[in-house]
C-alpha positions in Angstrom: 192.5 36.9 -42.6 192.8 36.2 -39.1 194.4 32.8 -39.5 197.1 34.2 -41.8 197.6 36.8 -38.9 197.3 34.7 -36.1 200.3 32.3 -38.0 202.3 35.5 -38.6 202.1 36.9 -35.1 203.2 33.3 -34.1 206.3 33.1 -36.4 207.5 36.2 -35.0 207.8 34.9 -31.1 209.4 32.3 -32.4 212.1 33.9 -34.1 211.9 36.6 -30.6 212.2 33.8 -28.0 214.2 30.9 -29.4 214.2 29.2 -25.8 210.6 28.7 -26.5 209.5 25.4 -26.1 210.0 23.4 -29.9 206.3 23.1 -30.5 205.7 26.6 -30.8 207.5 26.2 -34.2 205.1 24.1 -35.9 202.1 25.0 -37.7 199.0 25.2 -35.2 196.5 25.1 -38.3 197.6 23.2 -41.3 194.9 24.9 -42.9 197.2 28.3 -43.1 199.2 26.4 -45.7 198.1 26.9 -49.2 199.6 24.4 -50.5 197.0 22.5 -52.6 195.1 24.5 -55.1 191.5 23.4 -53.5 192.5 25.3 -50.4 193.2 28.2 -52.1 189.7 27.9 -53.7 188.5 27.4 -50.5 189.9 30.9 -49.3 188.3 32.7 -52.6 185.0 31.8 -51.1 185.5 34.8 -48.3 187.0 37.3 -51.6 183.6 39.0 -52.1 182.2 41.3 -49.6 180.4 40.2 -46.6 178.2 42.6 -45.8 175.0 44.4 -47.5 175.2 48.0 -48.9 171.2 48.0 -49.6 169.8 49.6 -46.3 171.9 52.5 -46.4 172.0 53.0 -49.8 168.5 52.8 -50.0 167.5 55.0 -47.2 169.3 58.0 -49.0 167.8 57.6 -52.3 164.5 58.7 -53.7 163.2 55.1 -53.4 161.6 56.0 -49.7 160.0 58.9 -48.3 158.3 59.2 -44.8 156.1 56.7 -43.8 155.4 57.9 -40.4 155.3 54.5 -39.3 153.7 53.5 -36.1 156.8 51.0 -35.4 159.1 54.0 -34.6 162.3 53.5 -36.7 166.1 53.6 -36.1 168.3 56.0 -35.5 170.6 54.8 -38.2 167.9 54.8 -40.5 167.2 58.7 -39.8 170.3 59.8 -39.8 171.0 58.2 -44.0 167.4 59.5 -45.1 169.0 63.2 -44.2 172.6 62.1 -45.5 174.3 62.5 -42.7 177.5 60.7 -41.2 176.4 57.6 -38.6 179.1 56.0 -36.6 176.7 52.9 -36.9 178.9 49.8 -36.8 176.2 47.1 -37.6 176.1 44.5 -40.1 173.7 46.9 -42.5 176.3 49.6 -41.9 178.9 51.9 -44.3 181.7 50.9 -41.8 180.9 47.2 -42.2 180.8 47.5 -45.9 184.5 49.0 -45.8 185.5 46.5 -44.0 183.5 43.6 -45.9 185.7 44.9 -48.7 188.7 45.4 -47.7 188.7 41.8 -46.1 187.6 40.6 -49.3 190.9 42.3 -50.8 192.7 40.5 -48.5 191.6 37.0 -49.2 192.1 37.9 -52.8 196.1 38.8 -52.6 196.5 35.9 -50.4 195.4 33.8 -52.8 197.4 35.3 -55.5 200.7 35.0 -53.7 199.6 31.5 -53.4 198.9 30.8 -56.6 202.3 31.7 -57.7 203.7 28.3 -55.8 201.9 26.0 -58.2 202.9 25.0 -61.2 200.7 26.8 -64.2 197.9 24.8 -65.2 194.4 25.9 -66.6 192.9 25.7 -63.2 195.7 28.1 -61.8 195.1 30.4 -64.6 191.4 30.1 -63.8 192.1 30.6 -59.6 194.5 33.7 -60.4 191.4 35.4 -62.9 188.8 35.0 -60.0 190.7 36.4 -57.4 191.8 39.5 -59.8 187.7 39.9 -60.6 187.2 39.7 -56.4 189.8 42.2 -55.7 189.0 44.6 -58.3 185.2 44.5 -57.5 185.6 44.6 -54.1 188.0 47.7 -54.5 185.5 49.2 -57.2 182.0 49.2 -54.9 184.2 50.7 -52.3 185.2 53.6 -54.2 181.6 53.7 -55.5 180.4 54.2 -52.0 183.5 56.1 -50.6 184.2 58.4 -52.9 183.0 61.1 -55.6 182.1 58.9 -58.8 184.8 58.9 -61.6 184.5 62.7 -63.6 187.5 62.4 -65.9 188.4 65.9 -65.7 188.5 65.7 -61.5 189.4 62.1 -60.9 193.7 62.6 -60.7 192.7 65.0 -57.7 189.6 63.5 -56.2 189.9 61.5 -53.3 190.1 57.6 -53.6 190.6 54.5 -51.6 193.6 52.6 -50.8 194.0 50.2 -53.2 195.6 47.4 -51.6 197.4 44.6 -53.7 200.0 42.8 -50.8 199.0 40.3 -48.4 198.5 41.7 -44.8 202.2 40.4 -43.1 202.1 44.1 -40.7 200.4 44.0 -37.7 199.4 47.7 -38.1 200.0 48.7 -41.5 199.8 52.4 -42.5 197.2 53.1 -46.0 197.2 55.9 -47.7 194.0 57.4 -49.9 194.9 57.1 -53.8 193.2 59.2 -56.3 189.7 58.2 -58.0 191.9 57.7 -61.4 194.7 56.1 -59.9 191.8 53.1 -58.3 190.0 53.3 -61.5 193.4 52.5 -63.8 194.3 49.7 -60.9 190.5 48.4 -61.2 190.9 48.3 -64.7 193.9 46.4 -64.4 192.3 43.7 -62.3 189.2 43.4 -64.6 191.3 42.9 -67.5 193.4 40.1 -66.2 190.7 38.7 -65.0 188.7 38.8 -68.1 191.3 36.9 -69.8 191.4 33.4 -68.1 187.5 33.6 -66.9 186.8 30.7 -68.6 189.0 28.8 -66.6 187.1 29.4 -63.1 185.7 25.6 -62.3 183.9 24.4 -59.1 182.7 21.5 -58.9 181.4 21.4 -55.1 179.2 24.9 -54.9 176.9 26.5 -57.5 179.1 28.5 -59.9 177.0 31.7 -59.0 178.5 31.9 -56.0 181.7 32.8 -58.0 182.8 35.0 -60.9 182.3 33.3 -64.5 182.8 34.5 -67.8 179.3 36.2 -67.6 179.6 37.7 -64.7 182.9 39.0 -65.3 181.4 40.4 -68.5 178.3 42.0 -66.5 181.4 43.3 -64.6 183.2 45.0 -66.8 179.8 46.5 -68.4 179.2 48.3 -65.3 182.7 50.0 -64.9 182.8 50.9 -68.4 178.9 52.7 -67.9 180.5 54.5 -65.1 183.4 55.3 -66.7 181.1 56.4 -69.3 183.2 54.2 -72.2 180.0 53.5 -73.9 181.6 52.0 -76.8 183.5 49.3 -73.9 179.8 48.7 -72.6 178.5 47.2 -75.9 181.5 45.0 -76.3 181.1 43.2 -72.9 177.1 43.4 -72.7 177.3 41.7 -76.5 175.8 38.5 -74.9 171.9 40.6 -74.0 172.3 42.1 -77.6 168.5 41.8 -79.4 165.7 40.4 -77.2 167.7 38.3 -74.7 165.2 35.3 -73.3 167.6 35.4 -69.9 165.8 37.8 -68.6 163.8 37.8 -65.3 160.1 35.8 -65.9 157.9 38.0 -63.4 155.2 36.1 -65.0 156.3 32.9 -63.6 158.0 34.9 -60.2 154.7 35.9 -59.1 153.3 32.6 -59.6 155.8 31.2 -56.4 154.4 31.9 -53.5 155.3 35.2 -51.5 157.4 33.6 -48.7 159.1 31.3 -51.2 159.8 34.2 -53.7 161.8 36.5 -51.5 164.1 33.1 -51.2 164.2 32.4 -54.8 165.0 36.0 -56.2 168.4 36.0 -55.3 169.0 31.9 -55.6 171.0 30.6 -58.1 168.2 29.5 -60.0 166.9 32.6 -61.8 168.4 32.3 -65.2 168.9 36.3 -65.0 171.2 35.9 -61.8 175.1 35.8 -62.6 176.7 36.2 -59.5 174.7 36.0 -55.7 176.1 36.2 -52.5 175.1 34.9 -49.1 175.7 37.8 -46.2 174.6 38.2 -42.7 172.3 40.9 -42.4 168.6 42.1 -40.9 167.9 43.9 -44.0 164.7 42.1 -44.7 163.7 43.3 -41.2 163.6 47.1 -42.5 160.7 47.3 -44.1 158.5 46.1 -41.2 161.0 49.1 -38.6 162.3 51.4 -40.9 160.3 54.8 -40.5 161.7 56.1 -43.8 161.3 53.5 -46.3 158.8 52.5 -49.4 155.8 53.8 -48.1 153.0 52.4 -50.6 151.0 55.5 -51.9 154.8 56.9 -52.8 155.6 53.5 -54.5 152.8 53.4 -56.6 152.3 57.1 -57.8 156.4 57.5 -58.7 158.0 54.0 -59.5 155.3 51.2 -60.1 151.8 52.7 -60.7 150.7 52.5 -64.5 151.4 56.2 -64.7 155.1 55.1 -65.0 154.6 52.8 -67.4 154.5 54.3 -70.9 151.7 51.9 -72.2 149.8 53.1 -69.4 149.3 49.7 -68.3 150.1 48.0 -64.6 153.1 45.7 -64.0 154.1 42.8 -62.9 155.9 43.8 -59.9 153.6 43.0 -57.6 154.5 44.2 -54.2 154.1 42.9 -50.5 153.6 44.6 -47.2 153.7 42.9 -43.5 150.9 43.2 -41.6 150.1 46.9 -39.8 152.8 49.0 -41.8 152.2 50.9 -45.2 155.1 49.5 -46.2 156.2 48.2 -49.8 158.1 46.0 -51.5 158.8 43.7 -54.0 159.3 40.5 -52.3 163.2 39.9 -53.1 164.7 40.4 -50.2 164.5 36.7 -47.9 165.9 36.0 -44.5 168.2 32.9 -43.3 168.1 32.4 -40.0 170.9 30.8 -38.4 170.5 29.9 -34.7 173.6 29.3 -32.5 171.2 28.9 -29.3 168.5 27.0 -30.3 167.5 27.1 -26.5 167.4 31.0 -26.6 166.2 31.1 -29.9 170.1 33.6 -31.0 171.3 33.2 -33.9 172.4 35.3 -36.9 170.5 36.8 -40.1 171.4 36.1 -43.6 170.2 37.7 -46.5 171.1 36.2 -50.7 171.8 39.7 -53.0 172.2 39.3 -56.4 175.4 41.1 -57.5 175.0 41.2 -61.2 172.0 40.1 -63.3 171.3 40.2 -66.7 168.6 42.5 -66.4 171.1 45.1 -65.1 173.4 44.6 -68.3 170.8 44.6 -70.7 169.9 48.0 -69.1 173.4 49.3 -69.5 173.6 48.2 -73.2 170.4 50.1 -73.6 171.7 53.5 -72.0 174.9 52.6 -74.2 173.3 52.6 -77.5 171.2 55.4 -76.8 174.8 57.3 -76.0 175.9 55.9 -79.2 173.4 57.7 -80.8 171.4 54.2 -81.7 168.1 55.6 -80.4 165.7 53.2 -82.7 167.7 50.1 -81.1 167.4 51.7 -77.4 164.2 52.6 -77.8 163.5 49.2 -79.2 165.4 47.5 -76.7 163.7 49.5 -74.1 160.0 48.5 -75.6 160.7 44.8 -75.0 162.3 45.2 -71.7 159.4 47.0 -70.4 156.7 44.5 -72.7 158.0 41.6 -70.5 157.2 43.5 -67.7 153.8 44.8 -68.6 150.5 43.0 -67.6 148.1 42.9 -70.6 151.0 43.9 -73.3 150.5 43.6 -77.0 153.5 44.2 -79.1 151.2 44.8 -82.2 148.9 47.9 -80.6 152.1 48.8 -77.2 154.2 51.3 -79.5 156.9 52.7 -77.3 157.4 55.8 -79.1 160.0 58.7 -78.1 157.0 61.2 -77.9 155.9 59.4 -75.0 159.0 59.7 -73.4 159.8 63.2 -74.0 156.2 64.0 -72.5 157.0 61.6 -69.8 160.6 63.1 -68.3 159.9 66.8 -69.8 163.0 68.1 -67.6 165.4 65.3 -68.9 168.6 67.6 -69.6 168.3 69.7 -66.2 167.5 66.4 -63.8 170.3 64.2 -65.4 173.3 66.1 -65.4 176.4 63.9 -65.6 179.7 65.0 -66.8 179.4 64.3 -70.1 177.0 66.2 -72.6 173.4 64.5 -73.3 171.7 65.6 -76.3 167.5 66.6 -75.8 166.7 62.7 -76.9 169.7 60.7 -75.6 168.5 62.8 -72.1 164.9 61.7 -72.5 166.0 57.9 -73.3 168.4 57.9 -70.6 166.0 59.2 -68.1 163.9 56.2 -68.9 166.5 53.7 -68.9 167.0 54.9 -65.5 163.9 54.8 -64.3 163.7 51.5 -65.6 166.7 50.6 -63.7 164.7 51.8 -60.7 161.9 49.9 -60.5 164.0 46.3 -61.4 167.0 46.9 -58.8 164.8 48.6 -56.4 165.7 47.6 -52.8 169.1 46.6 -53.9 171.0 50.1 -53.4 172.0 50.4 -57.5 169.4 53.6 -57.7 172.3 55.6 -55.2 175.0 55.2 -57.9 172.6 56.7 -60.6 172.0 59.4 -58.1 175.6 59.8 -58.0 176.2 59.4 -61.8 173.8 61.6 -63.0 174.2 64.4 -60.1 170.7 63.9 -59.4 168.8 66.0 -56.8 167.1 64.2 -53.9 164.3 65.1 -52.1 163.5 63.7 -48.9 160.2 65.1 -46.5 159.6 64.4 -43.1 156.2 65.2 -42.5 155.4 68.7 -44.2 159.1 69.7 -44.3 161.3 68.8 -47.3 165.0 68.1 -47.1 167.3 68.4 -50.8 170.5 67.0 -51.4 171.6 69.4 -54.1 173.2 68.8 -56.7 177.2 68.5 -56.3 177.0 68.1 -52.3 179.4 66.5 -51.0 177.5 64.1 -49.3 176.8 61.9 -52.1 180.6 60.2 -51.1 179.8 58.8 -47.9 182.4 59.5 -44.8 185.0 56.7 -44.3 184.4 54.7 -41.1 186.0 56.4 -37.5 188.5 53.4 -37.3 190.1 54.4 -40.3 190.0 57.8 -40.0 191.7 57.3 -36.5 194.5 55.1 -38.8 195.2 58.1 -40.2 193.1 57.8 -43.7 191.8 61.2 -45.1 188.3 62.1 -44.1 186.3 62.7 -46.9 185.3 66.6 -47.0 181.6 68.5 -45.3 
């Protein structure tokens, strides 16, 4: 956006001081001009957000707990594993994020007031659908993180986002917060046009994962509908993971790579299970060597990946990493790029790839989804291949995934998952392990915070021999807009 404001700011004098020498009215950059339809691909490239929502989402989940690491910590760090408001402005930060997304937006409407110039073709009907996908996800994580999630009965009064559909031509231009329904029905909007034309969005010059395609604009649409909690929506876009998808991820074959090539090649475009991956600059990777509160590995193993979590009582395949002299965690998805700018002084910038939507993510959805559409022999079927591939040593024949397990394995179903719609005793106990399911394969990626959210589940966080609970209903779940917006004159969220 800064070149389209640069150019507007410059028009202006123009008009202000005609006795301006002539030059000043020509275009300085004829790159401002959208006038072929690859430039305004080009500008699409910058319509997803640009910075990484997994450090802070993670850090107020119940993915970490206190790992009293030597290494110390950050204060940013300590201040999301209590939930609190940080006026952190980093790359890993809240206030980034808002404004990753909101910048996204803006490459989005300029590239549908573009559009309009050309004549109609498929490939304009194609550029048109991807930038109505990019502005309606960009619009949607924001009001996921910014916000109280969608609860049909609260939503016309809950506090929104702006939801922004004009290109930027003010140089300060007053927002206003709409309601959670009113972004939702504008989201919706978006998704649907873009849904459409899909299958006209061509590149020929970068991997198509780096873009929105029919089946990522399908994996879309089956996570708004989940959190709109239209289950019926949700098995009408995941229709393509119906049955025992084999586009799943291979851990098998993952954990064959080595370790410092498999935290590049989970998020690549190679993974048959990725749909859509971005490229962000970011020092998330750098966490789980600094991070005091993070996935210490006795809390890993005995809550998320030991083979007490695994119904067949069996180990699996997510086999974890740690650097050296931390008791630290992880699955090894999470690679930096380096990017020097000093190669003398050895500066430079982080990158991390995130994988945005995956197969494995839908075909979870369409599990929770049939088991809401009262189809528990198909989730619970579903849910015994899904956890088979992911089970070292399984045998289909003798590995019964039975709903007796499950209701001895999450007792307390009905009281933890509490969302705003009714769950029956064995829709809760199938839920429960769809989400925990979810869990262990997005772990690291900041999805577990908007199940937290969904479901109104209770967190508890301890800090040496004290524990800390975000209750259920706090307030804290939406987290507080960034200071420079609040001093813009956007709503805080309430304390």
């Amino acid at each position: 956006m800064k070149r389209f404001k640069i150019l507007v700011c410059s028009l202006a004098l123009v008009t202000a001081f005609t006795s301006c020498d002539s030059f000043l009215s020509e275009t300085p950059d004829n790159r401002t001009q959208l006038n072929t339809t690859q430039k305004v691909k080009d500008l699409l490239v910058y319509a997803y957000p640009s910075y990484h929502m997994a450090s802070f989402l993670e850090a107020m989940s119940d993915n970490v707990t206190d790992s009293e690491n030597p290494r110390g910590g950050t204060r940013e760090n300590d201040a999301y594993y209590l939930w609190k408001d940080s006026d952190d402005v980093s790359s890993d930060s809240p206030s980034a994020y808002w404004d990753g997304c909101y910048s996204a937006i803006a490459q989005a409407n300029e590239a549908l007031e573009a559009i309009e110039g050309f004549t109609e073709t498929n490939e304009t009907r194609g550029i048109r659908a991807e930038a109505h996908l990019a502005r309606a996800y960009a619009h949607f994580m924001a009001v996921n993180i910014f916000a109280k999630h969608y609860n049909p009965a609260t939503a016309a009064t809950d506090l929104g986002v702006p939801f922004v559909t004009d290109p930027e031509r003010e140089l300060i231009k007053k927002y206003k917060r709409l309601s959670v329904q009113e972004v939702y029905d504008l989201i919706e909007q978006d998704l649907l046009a873009g849904l459409a034309d899909a299958k006209f969005i061509t590149y020929s010059s970068l991997p198509t994962k780096f873009h929105f395609s029919v089946q990522a604009a399908n994996a879309f649409a089956t996570r708004f509908y989940l959190y709109k909690g239209e289950f019926d929506k949700v098995l009408e876009y995941s229709s393509s993971v119906d049955g025992k998808p084999a586009t799943l991820r291979d851990y098998v074959a993952f954990n064959l790579i080595p370790v410092d090539n498999r935290v590049l090649y989970y998020a690549s475009t190679e993974p048959k299970t990725n749909l859509l991956v971005s490229t962000i600059p970011s020092g998330y990777e750098r966490t789980f060597v600094y991070d005091r509160f993070a996935p210490e590995t006795d809390y890993i193993v005995k809550t998320i990946m030991g083979s007490s979590n695994n119904p067949f009582g069996k180990e699996f395949h997510y086999r974890t990493a740690a650097y050296r002299g931390t008791n630290i965690s992880f699955i090894p998805k999470v690679g930096e790029y380096f990017k020097l700018t000093n190669p003398t002084a050895g500066t430079g910038f982080a990158f991390v790839q995130s994988v945005l939507f995956s197969n494995d993510e839908m075909f979870l959805a369409r599990l929770e989804a049939l088991a809401m559409d009262n189809q528990i022999e198909a989730a619970i079927e579903g849910l015994q291949y899904f956890l088979g591939l992911r089970t070292i040593g399984y045998n289909a024949s003798t590995d019964i995934l039975k709903i007796e397990k499950l209701r001895s394995m999450f007792p307390d179903a009905a009281t933890v998952l509490t969302p705003y719609y009714t769950l029956s005793g064995d829709q809760a106990v199938l839920v429960a392990a769809i989400a925990e399911a979810r869990r262990r394969e997005l772990i690291h990626e900041g999805n577990r915070w908007f199940d937290i959210k969904r479901f109104d589940m209770k967190v508890n966080h301890r800090i040496e021999q004290t524990t800390y609970t975000l209750e259920k209903g706090d307030l804290r779940r939406a987290f507080q807009l960034p200071q420079h917006v609040i001093d813009a004159g956007l709503t805080p969220n309430p304390r």
